[in-house]
C-alpha positions in Angstrom: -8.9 8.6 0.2 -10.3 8.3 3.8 -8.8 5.9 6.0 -11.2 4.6 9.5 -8.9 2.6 11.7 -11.8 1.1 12.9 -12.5 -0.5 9.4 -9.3 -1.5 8.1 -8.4 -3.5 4.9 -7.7 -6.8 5.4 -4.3 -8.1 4.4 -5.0 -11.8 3.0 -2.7 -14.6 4.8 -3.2 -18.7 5.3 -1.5 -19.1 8.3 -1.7 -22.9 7.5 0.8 -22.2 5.3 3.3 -20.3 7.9 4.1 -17.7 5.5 2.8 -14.6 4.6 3.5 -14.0 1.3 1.2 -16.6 -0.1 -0.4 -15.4 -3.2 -4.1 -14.7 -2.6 -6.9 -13.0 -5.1 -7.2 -9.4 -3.8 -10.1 -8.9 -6.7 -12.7 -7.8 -3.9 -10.5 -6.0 -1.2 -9.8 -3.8 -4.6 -13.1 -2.7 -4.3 -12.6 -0.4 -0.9 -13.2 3.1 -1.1 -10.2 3.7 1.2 -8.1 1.5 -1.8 -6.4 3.5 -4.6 -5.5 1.1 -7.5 -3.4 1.6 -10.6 -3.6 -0.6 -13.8 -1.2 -0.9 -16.8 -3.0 -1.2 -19.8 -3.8 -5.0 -21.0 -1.1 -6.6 -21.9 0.1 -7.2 -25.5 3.4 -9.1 -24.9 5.0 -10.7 -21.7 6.5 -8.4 -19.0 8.8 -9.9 -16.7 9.7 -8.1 -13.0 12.1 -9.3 -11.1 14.0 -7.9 -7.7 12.8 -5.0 -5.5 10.3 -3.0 -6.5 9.9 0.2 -5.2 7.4 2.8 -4.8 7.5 7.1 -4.1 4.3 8.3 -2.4 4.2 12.2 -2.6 1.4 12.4 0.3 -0.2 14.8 2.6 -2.7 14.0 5.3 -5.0 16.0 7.7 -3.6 13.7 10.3 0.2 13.7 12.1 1.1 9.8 11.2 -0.7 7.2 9.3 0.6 3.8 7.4 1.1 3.2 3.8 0.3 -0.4 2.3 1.7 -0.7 -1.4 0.5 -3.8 -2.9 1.8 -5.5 -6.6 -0.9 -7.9 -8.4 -1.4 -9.8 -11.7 -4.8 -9.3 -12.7 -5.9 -12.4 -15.2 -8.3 -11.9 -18.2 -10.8 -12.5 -15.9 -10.2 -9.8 -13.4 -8.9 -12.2 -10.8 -6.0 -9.8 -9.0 -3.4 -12.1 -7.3 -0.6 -10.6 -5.1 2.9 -10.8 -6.2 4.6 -8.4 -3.1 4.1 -6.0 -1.3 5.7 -3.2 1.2 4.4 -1.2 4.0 5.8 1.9 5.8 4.5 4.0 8.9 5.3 7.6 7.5 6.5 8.9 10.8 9.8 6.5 9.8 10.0 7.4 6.2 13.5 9.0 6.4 14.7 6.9 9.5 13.8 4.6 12.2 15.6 6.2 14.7 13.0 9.1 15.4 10.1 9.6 14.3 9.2 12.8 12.2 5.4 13.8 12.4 4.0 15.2 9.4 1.8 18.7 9.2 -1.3 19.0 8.0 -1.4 20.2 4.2 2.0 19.6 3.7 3.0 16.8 0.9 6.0 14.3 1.9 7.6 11.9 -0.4 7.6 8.3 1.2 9.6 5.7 -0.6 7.9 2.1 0.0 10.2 -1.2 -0.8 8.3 -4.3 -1.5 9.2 -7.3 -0.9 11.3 -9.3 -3.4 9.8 -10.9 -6.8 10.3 -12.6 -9.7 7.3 -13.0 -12.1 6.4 -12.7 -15.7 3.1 -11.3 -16.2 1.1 -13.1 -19.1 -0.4 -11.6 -22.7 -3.6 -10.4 -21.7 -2.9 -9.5 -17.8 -2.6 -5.5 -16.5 0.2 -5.1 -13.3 -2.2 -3.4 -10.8 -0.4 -1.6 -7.9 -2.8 -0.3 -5.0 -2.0 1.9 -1.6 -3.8 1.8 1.2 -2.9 2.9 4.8 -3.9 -0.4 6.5 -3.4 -4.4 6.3 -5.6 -6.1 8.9 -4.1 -9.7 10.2 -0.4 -8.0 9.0 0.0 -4.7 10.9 -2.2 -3.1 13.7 -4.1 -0.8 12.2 -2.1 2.7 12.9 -4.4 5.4 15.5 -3.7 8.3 12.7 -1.9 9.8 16.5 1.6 9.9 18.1 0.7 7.3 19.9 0.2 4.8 16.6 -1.3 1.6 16.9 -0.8 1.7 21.0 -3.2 4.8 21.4 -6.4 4.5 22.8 -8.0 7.0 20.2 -8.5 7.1 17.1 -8.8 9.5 14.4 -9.7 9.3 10.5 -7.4 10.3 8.1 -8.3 12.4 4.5 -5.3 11.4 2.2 -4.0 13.0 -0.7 -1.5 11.7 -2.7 0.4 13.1 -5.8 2.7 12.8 -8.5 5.8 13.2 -9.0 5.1 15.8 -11.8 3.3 17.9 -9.1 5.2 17.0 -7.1 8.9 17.2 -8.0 11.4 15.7 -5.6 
């Protein structure tokens, strides 16, 4: 996918509520071309999920640092897709915080994303959906796609490939 910091996804918070993990109905910020989304089949019995989930990106990009956004949802019969949790990680930290290790062009990287903690049991009927997505508007600065990250005064497109782990082996 291509990610513009100049149009960033929006990460969907009521701050009336002084939280931000509210659930909110993701159905249309789905629809993004910079959004990749993966659905379980429909659902023929209930699922139940609870704890940390936890997600390994196998990722290259044409740029030295970008962010990855992983987001859980239950998507009703109706297509409604309502956030359960979510995790977020700027790939220059992605094996420590301490410093930060720029990637290389064409070169894949596994990136392991924690989301946040759930509990849920997902109806007959509803798919889990998990989408990725290198930004979250109104939750992180959008990141530059440069050393300098969200601080930097440029800007720079990122293409972004992501794998699996069978072609990707870690």
């Amino acid at each position: 996918f291509t990610y513009d910091p100049e149009n960033p996804s929006t990460h969907i918070i009521d701050m009336s509520e002084n939280e931000l993990e509210v659930p909110e109905n993701y159905t249309d910020e789905e629809k993004r071309t910079d959004m990749l989304s993966y659905s379980t089949g429909v659902l023929e019995k209930e699922f139940t999920i609870t704890g940390d989930a936890q997600a390994v990106i196998y990722l290259s990009s044409d740029c030295e640092d970008t962010d990855l956004m992983v987001r859980i949802t239950d998507v009703d019969e109706n297509g409604c897709s309502m956030k359960l949790a979510d995790g977020v990680m700027s790939v220059r930290y992605r094996n420590q915080f301490e410093h930060p290790e720029f990637m290389e062009p064409g070169k894949v990287y596994p990136v392991t994303i924690r989301t946040t903690k759930l509990s849920h049991t997902f109806r007959k009927g509803h798919q889990m959906r998990v989408t990725v997505t290198s930004s979250a508007k109104n939750f992180i600065f959008p990141n530059s796609n440069t050393r300098e990250g969200f601080a930097s005064a440029r800007t720079v497109v990122a293409q972004i490939s992501m794998g699996s782990c069978s072609t990707h082996p870690g």
